[in-house]
PDBQT receptor file of N, H, CA, C and O in Angstrom, charges set to zero:
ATOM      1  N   UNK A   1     -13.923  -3.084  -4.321  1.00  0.00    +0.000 N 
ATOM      2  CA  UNK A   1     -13.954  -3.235  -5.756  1.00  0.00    +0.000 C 
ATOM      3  C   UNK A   1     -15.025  -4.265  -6.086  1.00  0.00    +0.000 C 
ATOM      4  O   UNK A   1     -15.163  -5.336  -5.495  1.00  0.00    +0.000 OA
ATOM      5  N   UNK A   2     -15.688  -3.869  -6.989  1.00  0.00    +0.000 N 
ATOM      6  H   UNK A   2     -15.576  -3.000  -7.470  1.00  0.00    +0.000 HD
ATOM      7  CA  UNK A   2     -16.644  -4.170  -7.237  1.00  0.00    +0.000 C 
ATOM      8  C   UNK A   2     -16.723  -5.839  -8.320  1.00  0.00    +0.000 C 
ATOM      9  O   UNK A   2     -15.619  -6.007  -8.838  1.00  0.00    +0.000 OA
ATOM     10  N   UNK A   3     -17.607  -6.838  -8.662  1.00  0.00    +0.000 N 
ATOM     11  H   UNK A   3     -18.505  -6.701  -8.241  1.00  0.00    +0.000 HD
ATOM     12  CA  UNK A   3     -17.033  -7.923  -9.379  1.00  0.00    +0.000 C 
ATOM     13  C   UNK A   3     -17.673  -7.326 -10.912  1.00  0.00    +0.000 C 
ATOM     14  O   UNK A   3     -18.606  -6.526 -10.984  1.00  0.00    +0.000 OA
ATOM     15  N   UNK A   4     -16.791  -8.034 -12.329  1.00  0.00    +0.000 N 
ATOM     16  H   UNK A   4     -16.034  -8.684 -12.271  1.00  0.00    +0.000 HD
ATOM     17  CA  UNK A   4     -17.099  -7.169 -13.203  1.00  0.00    +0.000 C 
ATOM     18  C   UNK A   4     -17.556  -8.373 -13.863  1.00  0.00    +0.000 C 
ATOM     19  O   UNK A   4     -16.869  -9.390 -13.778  1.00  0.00    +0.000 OA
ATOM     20  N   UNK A   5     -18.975  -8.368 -14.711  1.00  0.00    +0.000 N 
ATOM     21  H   UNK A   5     -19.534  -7.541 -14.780  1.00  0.00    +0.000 HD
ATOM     22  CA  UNK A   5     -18.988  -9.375 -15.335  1.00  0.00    +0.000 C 
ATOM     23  C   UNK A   5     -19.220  -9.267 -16.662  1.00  0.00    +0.000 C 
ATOM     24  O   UNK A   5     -19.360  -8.132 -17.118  1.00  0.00    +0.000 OA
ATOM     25  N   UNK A   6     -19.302 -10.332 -17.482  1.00  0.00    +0.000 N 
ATOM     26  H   UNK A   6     -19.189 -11.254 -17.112  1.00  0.00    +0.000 HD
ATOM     27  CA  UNK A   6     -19.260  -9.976 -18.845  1.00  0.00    +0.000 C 
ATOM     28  C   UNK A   6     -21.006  -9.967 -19.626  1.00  0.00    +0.000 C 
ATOM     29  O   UNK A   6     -21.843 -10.869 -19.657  1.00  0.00    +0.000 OA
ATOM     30  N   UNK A   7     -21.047  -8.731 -20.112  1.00  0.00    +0.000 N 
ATOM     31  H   UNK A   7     -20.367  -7.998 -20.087  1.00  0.00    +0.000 HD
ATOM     32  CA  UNK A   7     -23.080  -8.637 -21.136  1.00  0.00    +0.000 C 
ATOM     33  C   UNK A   7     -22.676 -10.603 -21.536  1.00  0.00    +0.000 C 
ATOM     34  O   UNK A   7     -21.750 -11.405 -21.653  1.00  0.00    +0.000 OA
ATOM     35  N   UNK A   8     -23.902 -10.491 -21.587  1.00  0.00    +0.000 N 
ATOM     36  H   UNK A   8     -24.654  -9.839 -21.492  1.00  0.00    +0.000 HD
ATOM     37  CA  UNK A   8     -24.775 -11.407 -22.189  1.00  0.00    +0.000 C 
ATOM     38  C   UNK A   8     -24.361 -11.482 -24.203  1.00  0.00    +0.000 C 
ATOM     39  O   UNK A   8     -24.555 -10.698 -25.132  1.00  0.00    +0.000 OA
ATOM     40  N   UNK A   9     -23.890 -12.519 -24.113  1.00  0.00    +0.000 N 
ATOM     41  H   UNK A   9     -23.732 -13.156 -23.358  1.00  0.00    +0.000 HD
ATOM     42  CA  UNK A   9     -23.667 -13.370 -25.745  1.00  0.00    +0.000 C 
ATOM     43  C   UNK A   9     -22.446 -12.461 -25.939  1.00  0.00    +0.000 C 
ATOM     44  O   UNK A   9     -22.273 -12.064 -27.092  1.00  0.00    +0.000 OA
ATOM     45  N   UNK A  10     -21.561 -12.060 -24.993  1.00  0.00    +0.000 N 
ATOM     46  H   UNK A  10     -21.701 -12.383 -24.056  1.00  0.00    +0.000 HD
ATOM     47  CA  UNK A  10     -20.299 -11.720 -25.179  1.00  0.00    +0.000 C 
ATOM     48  C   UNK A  10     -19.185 -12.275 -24.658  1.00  0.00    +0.000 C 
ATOM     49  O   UNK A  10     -18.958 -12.301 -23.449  1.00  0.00    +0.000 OA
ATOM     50  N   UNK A  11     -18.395 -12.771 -25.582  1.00  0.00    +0.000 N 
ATOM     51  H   UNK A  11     -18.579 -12.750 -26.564  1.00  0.00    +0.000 HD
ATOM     52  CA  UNK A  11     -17.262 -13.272 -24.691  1.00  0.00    +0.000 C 
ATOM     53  C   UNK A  11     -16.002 -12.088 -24.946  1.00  0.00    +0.000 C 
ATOM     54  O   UNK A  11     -16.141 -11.252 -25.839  1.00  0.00    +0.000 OA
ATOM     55  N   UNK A  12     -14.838 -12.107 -24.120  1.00  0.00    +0.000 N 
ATOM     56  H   UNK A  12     -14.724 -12.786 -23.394  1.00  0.00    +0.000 HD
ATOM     57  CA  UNK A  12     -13.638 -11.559 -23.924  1.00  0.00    +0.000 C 
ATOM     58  C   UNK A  12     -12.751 -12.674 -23.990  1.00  0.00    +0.000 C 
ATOM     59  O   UNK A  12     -12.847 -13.625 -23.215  1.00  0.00    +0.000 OA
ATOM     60  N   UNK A  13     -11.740 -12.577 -25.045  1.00  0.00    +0.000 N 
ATOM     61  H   UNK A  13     -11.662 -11.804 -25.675  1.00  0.00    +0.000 HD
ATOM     62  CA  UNK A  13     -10.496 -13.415 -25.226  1.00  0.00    +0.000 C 
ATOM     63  C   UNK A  13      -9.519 -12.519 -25.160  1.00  0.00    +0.000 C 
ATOM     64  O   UNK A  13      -9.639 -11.418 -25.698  1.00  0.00    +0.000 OA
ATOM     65  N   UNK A  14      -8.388 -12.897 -24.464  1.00  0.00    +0.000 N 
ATOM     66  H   UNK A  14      -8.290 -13.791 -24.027  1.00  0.00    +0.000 HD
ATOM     67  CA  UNK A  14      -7.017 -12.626 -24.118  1.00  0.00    +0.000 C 
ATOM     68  C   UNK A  14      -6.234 -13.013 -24.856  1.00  0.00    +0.000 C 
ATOM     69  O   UNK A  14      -6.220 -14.243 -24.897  1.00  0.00    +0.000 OA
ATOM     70  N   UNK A  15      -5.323 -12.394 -25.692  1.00  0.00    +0.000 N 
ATOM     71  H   UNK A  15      -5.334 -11.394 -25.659  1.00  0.00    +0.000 HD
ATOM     72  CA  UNK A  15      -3.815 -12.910 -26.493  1.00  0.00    +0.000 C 
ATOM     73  C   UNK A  15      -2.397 -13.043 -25.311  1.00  0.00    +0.000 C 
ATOM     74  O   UNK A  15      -1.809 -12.039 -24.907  1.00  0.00    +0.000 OA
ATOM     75  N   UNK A  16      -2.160 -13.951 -25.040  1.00  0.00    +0.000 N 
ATOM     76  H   UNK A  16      -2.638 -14.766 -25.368  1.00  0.00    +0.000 HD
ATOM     77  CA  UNK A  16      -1.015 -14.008 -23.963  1.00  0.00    +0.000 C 
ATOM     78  C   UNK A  16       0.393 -14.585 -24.645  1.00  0.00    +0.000 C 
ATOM     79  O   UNK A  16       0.820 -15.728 -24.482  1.00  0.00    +0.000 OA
ATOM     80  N   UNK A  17       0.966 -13.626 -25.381  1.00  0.00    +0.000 N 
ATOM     81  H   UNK A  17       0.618 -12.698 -25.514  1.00  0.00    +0.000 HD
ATOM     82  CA  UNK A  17       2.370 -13.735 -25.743  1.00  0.00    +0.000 C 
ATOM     83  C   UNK A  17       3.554 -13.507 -24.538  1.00  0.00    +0.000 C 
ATOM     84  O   UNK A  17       3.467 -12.965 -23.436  1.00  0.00    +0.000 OA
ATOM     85  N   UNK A  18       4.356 -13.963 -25.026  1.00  0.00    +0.000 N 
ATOM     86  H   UNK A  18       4.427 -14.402 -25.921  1.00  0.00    +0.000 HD
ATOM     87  CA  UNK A  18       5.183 -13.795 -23.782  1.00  0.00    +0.000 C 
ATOM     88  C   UNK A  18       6.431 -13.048 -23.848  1.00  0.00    +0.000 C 
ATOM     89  O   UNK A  18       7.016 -12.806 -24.903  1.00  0.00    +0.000 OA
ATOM     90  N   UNK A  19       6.824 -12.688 -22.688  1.00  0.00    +0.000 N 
ATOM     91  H   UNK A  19       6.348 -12.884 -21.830  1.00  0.00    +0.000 HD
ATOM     92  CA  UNK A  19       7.490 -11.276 -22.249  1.00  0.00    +0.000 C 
ATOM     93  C   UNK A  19       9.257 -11.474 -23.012  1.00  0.00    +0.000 C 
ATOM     94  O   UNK A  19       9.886 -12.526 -22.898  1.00  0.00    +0.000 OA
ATOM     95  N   UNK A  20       9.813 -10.207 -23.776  1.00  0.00    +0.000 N 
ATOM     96  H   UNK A  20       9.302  -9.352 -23.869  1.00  0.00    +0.000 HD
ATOM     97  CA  UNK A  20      11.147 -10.530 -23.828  1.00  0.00    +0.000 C 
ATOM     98  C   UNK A  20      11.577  -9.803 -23.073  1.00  0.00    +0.000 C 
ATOM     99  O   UNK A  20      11.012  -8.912 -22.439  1.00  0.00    +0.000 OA
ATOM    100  N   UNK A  21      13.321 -10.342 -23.085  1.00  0.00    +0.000 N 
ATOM    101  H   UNK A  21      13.781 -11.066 -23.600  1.00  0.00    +0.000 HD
ATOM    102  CA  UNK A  21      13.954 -10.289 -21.965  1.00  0.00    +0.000 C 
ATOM    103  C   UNK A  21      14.404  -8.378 -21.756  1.00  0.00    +0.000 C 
ATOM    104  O   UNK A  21      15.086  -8.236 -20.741  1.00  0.00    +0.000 OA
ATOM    105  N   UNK A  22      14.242  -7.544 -22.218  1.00  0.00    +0.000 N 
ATOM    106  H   UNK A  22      13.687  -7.659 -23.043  1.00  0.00    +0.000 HD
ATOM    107  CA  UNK A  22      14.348  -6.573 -22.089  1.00  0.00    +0.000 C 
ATOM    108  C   UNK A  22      13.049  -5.878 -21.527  1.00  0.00    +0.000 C 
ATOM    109  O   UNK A  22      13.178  -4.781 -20.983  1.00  0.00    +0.000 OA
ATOM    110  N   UNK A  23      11.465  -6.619 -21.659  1.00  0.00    +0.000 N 
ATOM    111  H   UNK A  23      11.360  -7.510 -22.101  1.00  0.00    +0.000 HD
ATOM    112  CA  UNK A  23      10.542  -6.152 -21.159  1.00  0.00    +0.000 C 
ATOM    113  C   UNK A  23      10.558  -6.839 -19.667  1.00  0.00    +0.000 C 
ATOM    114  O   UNK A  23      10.136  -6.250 -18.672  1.00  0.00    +0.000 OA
ATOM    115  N   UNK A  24      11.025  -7.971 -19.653  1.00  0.00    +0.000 N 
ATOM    116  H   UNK A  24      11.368  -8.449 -20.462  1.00  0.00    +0.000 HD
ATOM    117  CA  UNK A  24      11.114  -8.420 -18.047  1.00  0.00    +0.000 C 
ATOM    118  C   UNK A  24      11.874  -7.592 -17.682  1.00  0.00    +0.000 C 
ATOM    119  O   UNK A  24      11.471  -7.748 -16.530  1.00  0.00    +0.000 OA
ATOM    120  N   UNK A  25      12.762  -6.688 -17.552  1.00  0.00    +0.000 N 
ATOM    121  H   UNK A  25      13.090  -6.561 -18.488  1.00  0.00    +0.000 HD
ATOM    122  CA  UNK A  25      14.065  -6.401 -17.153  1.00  0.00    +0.000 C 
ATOM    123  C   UNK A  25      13.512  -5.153 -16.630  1.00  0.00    +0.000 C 
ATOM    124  O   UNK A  25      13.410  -4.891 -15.431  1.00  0.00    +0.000 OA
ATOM    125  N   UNK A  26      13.054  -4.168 -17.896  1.00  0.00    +0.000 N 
ATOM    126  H   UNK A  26      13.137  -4.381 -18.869  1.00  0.00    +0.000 HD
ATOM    127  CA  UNK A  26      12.227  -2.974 -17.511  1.00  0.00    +0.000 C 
ATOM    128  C   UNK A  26      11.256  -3.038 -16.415  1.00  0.00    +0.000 C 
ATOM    129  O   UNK A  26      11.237  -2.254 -15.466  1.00  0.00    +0.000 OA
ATOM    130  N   UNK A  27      10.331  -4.164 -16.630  1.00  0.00    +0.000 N 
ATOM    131  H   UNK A  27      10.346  -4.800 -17.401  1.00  0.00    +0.000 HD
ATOM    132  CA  UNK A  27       9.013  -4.459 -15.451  1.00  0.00    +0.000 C 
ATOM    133  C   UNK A  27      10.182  -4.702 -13.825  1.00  0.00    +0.000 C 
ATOM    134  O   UNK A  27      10.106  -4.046 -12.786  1.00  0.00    +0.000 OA
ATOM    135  N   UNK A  28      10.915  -5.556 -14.060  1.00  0.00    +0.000 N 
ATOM    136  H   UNK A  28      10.976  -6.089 -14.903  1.00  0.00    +0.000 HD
ATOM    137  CA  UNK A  28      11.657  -5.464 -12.951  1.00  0.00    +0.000 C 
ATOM    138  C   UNK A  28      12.486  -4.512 -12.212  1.00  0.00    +0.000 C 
ATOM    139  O   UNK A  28      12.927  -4.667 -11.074  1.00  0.00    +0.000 OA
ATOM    140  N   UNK A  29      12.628  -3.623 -12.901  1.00  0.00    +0.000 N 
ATOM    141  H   UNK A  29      12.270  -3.497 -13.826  1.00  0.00    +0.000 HD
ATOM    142  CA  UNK A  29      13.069  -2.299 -12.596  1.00  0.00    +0.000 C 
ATOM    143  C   UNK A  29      12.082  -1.561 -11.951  1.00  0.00    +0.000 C 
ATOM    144  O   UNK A  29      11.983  -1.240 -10.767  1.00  0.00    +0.000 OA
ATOM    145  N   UNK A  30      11.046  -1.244 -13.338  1.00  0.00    +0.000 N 
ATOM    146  H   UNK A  30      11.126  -1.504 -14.300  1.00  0.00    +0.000 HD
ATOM    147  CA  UNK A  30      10.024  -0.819 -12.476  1.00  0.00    +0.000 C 
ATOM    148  C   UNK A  30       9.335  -1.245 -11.365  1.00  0.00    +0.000 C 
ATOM    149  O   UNK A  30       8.545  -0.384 -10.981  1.00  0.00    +0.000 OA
ATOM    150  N   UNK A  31       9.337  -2.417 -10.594  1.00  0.00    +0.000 N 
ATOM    151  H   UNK A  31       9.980  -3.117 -10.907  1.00  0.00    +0.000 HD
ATOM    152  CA  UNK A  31       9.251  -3.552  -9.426  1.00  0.00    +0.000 C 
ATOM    153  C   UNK A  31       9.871  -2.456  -8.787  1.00  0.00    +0.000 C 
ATOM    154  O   UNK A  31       9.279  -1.392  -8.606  1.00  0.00    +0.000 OA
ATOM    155  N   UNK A  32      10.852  -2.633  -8.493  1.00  0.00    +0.000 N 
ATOM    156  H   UNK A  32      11.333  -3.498  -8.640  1.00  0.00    +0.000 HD
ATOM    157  CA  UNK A  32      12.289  -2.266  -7.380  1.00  0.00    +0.000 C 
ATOM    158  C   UNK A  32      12.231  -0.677  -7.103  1.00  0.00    +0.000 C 
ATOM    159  O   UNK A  32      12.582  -0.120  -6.063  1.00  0.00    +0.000 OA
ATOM    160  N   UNK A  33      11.696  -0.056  -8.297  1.00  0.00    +0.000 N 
ATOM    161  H   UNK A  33      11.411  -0.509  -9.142  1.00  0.00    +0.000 HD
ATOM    162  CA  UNK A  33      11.535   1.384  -7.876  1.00  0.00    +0.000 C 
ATOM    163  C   UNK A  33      10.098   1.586  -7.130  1.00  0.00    +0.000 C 
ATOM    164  O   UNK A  33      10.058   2.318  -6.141  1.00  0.00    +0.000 OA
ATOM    165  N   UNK A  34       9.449   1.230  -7.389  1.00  0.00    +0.000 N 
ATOM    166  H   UNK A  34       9.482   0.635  -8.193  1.00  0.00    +0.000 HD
ATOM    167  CA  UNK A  34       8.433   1.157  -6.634  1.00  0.00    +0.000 C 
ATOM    168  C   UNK A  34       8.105   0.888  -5.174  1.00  0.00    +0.000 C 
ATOM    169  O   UNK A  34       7.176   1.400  -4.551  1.00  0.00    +0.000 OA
ATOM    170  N   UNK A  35       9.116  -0.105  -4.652  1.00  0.00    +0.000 N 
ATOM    171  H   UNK A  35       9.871  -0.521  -5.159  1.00  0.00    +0.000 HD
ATOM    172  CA  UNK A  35       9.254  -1.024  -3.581  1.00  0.00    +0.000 C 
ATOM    173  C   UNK A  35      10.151  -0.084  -2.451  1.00  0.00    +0.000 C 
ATOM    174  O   UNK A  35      10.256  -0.330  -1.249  1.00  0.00    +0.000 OA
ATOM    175  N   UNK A  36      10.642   0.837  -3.049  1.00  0.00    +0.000 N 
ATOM    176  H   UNK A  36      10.556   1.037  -4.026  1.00  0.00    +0.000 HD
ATOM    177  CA  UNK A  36      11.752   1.895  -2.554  1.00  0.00    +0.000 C 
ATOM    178  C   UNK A  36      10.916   2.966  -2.221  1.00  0.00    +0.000 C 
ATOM    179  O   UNK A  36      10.798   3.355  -1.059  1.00  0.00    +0.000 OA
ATOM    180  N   UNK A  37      10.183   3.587  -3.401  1.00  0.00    +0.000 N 
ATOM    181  H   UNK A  37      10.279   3.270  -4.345  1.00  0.00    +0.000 HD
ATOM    182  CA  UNK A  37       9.499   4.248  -2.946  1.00  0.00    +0.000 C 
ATOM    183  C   UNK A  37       8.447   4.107  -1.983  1.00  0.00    +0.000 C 
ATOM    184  O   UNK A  37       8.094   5.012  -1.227  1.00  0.00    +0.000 OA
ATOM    185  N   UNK A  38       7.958   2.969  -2.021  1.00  0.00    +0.000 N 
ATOM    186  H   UNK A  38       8.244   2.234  -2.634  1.00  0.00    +0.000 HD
ATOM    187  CA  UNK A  38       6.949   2.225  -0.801  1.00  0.00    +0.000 C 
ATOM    188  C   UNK A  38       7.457   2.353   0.356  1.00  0.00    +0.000 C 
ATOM    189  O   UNK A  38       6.919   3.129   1.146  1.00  0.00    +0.000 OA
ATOM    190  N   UNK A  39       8.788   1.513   0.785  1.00  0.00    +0.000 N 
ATOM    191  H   UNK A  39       9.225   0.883   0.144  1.00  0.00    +0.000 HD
ATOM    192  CA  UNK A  39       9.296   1.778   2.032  1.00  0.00    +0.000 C 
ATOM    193  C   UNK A  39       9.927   3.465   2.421  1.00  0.00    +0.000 C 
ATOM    194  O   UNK A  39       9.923   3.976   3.542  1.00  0.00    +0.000 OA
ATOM    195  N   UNK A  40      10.312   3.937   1.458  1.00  0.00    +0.000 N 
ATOM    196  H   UNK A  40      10.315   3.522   0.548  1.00  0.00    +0.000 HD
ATOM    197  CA  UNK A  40       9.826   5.391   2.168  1.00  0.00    +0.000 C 
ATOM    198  C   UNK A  40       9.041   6.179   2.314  1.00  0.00    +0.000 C 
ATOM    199  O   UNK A  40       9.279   7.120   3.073  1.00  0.00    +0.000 OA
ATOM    200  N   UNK A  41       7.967   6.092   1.720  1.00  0.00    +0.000 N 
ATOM    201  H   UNK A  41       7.774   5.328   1.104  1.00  0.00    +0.000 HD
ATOM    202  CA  UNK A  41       6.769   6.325   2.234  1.00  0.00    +0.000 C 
ATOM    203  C   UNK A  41       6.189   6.321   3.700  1.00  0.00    +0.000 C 
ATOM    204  O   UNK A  41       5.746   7.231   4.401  1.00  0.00    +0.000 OA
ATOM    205  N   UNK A  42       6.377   4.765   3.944  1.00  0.00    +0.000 N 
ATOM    206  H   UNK A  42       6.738   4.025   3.375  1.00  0.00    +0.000 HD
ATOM    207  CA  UNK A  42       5.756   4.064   4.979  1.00  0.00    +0.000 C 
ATOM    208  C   UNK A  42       6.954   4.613   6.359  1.00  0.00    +0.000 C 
ATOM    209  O   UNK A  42       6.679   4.822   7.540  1.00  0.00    +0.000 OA
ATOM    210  N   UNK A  43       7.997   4.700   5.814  1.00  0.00    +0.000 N 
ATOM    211  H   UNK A  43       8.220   4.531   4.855  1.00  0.00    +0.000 HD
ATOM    212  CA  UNK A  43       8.972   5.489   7.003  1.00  0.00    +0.000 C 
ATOM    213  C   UNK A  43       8.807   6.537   7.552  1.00  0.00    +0.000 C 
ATOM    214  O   UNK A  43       8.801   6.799   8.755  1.00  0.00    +0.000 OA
ATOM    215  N   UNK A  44       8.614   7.415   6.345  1.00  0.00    +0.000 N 
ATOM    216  H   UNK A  44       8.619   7.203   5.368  1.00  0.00    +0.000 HD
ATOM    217  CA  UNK A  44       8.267   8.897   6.848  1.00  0.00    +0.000 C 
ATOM    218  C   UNK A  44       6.872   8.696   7.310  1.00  0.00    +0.000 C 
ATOM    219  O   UNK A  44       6.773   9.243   8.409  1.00  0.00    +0.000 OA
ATOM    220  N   UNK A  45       5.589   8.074   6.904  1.00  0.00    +0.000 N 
ATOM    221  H   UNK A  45       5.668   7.630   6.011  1.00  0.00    +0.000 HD
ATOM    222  CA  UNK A  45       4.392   7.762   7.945  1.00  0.00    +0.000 C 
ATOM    223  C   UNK A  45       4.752   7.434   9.488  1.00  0.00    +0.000 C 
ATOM    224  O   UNK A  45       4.018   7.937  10.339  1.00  0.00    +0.000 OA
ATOM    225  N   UNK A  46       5.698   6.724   9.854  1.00  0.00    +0.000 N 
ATOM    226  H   UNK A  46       6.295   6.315   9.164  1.00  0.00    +0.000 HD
ATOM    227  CA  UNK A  46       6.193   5.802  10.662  1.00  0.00    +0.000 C 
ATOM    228  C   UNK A  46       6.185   6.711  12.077  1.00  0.00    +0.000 C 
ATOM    229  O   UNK A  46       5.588   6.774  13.152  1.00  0.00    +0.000 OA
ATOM    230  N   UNK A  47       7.618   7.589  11.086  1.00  0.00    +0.000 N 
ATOM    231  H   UNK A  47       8.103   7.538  10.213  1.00  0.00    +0.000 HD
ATOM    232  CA  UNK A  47       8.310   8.837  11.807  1.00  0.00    +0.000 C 
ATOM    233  C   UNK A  47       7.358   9.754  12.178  1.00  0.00    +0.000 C 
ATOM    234  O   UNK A  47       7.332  10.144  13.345  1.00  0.00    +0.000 OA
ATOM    235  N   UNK A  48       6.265  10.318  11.048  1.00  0.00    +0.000 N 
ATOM    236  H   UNK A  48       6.286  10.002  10.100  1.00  0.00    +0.000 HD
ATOM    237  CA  UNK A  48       5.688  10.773  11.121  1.00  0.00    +0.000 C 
ATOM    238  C   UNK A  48       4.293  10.990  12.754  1.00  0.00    +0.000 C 
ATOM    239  O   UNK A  48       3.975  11.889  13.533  1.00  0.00    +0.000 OA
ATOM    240  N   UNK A  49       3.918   9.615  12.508  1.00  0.00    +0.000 N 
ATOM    241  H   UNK A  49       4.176   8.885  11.876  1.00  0.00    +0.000 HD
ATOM    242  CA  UNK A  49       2.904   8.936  13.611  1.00  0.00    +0.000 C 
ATOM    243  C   UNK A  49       3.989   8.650  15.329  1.00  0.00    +0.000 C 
ATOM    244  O   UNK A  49       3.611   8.833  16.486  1.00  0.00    +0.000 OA
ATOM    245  N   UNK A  50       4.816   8.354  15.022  1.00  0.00    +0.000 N 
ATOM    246  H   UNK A  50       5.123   8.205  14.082  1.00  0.00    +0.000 HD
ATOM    247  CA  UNK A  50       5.828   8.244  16.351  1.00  0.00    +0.000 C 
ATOM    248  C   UNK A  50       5.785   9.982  17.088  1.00  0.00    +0.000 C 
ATOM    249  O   UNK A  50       5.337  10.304  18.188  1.00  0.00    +0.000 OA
ATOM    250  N   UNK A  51       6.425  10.873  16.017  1.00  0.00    +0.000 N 
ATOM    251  H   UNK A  51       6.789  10.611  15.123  1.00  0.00    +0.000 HD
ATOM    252  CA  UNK A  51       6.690  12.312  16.694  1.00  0.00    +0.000 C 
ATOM    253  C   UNK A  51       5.101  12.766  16.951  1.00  0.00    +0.000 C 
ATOM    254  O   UNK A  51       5.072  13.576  17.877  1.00  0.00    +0.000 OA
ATOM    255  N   UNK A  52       3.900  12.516  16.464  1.00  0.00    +0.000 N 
ATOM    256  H   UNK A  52       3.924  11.858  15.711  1.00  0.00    +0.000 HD
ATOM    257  CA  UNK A  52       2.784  12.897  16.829  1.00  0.00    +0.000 C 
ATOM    258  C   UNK A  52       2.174  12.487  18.364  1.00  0.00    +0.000 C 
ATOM    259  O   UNK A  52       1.372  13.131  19.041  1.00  0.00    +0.000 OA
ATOM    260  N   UNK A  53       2.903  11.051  18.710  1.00  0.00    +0.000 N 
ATOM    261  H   UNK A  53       3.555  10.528  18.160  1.00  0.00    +0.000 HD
ATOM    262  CA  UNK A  53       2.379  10.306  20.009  1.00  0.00    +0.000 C 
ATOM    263  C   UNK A  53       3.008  11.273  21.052  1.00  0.00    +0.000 C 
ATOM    264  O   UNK A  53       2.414  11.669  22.054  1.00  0.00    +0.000 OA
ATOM    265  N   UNK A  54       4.730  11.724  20.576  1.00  0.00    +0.000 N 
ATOM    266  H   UNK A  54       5.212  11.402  19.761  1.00  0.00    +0.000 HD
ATOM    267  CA  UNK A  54       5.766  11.993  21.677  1.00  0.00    +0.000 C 
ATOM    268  C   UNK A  54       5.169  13.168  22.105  1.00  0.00    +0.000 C 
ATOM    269  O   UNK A  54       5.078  13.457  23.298  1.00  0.00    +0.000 OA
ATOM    270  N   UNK A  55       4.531  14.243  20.706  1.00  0.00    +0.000 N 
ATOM    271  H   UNK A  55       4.605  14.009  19.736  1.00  0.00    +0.000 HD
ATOM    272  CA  UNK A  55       4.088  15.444  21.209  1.00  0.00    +0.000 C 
ATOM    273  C   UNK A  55       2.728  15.422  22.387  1.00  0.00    +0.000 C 
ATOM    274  O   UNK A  55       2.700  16.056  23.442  1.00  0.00    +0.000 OA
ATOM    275  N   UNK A  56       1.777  14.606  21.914  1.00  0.00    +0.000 N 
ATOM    276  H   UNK A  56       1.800  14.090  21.057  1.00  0.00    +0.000 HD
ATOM    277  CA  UNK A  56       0.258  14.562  22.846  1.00  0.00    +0.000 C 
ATOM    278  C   UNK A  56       0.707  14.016  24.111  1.00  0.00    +0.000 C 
ATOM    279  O   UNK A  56       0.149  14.401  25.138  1.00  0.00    +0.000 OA
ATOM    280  N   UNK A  57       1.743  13.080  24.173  1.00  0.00    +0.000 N 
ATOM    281  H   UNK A  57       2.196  12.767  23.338  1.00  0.00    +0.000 HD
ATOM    282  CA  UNK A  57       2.128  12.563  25.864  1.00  0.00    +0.000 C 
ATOM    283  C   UNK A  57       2.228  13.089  26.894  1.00  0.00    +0.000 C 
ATOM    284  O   UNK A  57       2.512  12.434  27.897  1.00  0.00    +0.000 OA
TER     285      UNK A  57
């Protein structure tokens, strides 16, 4: 990834309000589903790469 910088005589400002407790809650959800789906992913790769070694042996 490439670095991104900003044109010339331009600036970028950020508004940073902060999160309510039903948007933390959602983001954290969405966290945890993600993290699930990650580790099964990486399992079935796992499984996947293990039964490939057993077969070429």
């Amino acid at each position: 990834m490439g670095l991104i910088r900003e044109p010339k005589n331009v600036d970028f400002t950020v508004l940073d309000k902060p999160w309510t407790d039903e948007e933390l809650k959602e983001f954290s959800a969405f966290i945890k589903l993600r993290k699930e789906q990650r580790k099964k992913r990486l399992a079935r790769t796992a499984t996947t790469t293990a039964t490939r070694k057993k077969v070429i042996a």
